[in-house]
VOGU-232785 format. One record per residue (C-alpha): z negated, x negated, y. Coordinates in steps of 0.25 Angstrom, whole numbers, plus 2048, in hexadecimal, padded with zeros to 3 digits. Example, Ala and Ser with C-alpha at 12.3 -4.5 7.8 and 13.67 -1.06 7.14 Angstrom:
2
7E17CF7EE;7E37C97FC;
// end
This chain:
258
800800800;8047FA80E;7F97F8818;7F3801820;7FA7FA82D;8097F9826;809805821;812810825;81181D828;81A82A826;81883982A;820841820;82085381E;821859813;81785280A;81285A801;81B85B7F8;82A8587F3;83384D7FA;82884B804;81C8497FA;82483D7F2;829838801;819838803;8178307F6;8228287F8;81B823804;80F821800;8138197F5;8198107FF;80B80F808;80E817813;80582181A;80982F81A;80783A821;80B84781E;80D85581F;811862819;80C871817;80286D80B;7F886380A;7FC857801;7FB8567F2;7EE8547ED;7F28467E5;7F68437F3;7EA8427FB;7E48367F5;7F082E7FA;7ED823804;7FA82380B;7FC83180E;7F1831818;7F583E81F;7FA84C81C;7FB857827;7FD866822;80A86B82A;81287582C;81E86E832;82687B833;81B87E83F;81E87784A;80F87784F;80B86F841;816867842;812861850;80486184C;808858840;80E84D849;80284D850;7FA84A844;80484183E;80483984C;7F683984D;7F4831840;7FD827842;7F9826852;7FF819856;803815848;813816845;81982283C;82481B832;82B82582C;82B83382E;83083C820;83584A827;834853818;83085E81B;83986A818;83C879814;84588180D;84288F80C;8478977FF;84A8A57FE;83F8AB7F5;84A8AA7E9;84E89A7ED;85C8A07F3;8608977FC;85D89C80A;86D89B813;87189D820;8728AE81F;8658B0816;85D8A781D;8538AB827;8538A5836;8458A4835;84489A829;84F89182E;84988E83B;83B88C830;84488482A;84987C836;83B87B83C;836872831;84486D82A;84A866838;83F869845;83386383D;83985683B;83F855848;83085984E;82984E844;835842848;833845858;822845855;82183884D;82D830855;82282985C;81A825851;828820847;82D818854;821811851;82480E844;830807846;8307FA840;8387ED83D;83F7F1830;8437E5826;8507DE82E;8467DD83B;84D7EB83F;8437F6843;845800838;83B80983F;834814838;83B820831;83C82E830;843835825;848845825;84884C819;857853819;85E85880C;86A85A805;86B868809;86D865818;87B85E813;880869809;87E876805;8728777FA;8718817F1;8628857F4;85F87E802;86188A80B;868886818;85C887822;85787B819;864874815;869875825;85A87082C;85D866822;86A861827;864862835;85B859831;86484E82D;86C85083C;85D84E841;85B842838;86783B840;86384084D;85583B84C;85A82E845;86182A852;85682D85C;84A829853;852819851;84E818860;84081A85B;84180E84E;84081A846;84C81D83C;84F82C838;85582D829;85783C81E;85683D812;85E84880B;85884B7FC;8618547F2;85A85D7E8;84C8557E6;84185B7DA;83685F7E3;82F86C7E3;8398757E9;8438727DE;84687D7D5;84F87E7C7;85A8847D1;85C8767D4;85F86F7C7;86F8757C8;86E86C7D5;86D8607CD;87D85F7C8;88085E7D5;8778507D7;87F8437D4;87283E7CD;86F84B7C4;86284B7C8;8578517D4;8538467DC;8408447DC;8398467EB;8368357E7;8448337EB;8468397F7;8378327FB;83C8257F7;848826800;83F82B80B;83882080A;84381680B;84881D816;83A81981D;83A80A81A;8407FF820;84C7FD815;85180881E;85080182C;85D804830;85F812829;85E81E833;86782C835;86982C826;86883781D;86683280D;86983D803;85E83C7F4;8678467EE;86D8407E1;87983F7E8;87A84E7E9;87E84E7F6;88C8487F3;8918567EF;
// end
């Protein structure tokens, strides 16, 4: 484990579970200290972790606990740096019989639900932790100041029809990866590089057997593990990747070819 004055921090949403509970582990593995948050308190095996020092209950669809945990997050780390910030969290409403919610059947409502946490909410956390990552910036391995990271979770559904995605989710995902360019032009200025990562069809929780007809269509014949994604996250976040910003990396299998 890295000491306590090199170690490095990330903030990350969504931890509970999933992508963002192996992105946790992932990190911790790695000696960094983690602050979290999501709707549920953290797993039970979790709490004797050393690294994961902090875990904010939040309902980042609520703009109001969505300020108040940038607050929080920036009081911990005060005049410490923030290294990488994991924006994970999402939503994909279903209808109550898994049909795919479209553009007509869709209610206005739950898309701008959708939106609010899907695109606005990591928009809000970048802007609230710029300081703190422009602190982190540091001299990556060529003498070159890699600078600290944040990485957007996108999807394959926000580049091509999905089958069970419905489009609030599968469009607030494509505006995400527009915004992960934006931000990766403005945030250089900061020393902070702005990268996505766009998994395929991963076996987490939410996947069900109407997946598995899904799997012919994957290059590699399988589903991708949540440990795969996390792994790429967290390369994304070292200095290997000094000079990588703007880019989007697909963990599909090579589904995303068709």
């Amino acid at each position: 484990m890295s000491s306590p004055e090199a170690r490095r921090t990330v903030i990350l949403t969504g931890a509970s579970r999933g992508i963002g509970h192996a992105t946790v582990q992932r990190f911790s593995d790695e000696g960094w200290r983690i602050i979290t948050c999501s709707r549920e308190g953290i797993p039970d095996h979790c709490r004797a972790d050393p690294n994961w020092t902090h875990h904010i209950p939040t309902d980042l669809s609520d703009r109001d606990d969505v300020a108040a945990f940038i607050r929080a997050a920036n009081d911990i780390v005060g005049d410490e740096p923030i290294h990488a910030l994991v924006n994970n969290a999402a939503v994909s409403p279903k209808a109550s019989f898994k049909e795919r919610l479209g553009c007509l059947n869709g209610d206005l409502d739950k898309w701008r639900e959708v939106f609010e946490l899907n695109f606005f909410t990591p928009l809000t956390l970048c802007r609230g932790f710029a300081r703190a990552l422009g602190r982190g910036a540091r001299k990556g391995p060529a003498g070159n100041t890699g600078g600290a990271a944040i990485v957007n979770i996108t999807s394959i559904a926000g580049h091509a029809i999905h089958p069970f995605a419905g489009s609030a989710y599968s469009t607030s995902k494509a505006g995400l990866s527009a915004l992960t360019r934006e931000l990766s032009v403005e945030f250089a200025q900061l020393g902070v590089r702005v990268n996505a990562v766009a998994p395929g069809e991963i076996e987490t929780e939410m996947i069900g057997e109407e997946y598995e007809p899904l799997i012919a269509r994957i290059p590699m014949q399988r589903m991708g593990s949540a440990q795969e994604v996390a792994s790429c996250v967290y390369r994304l976040c070292g200095d290997d990747f000094s000079y990588v910003t703007g880019t989007e990396i697909f963990v599909t299998g090579g589904q995303h070819l068709y």
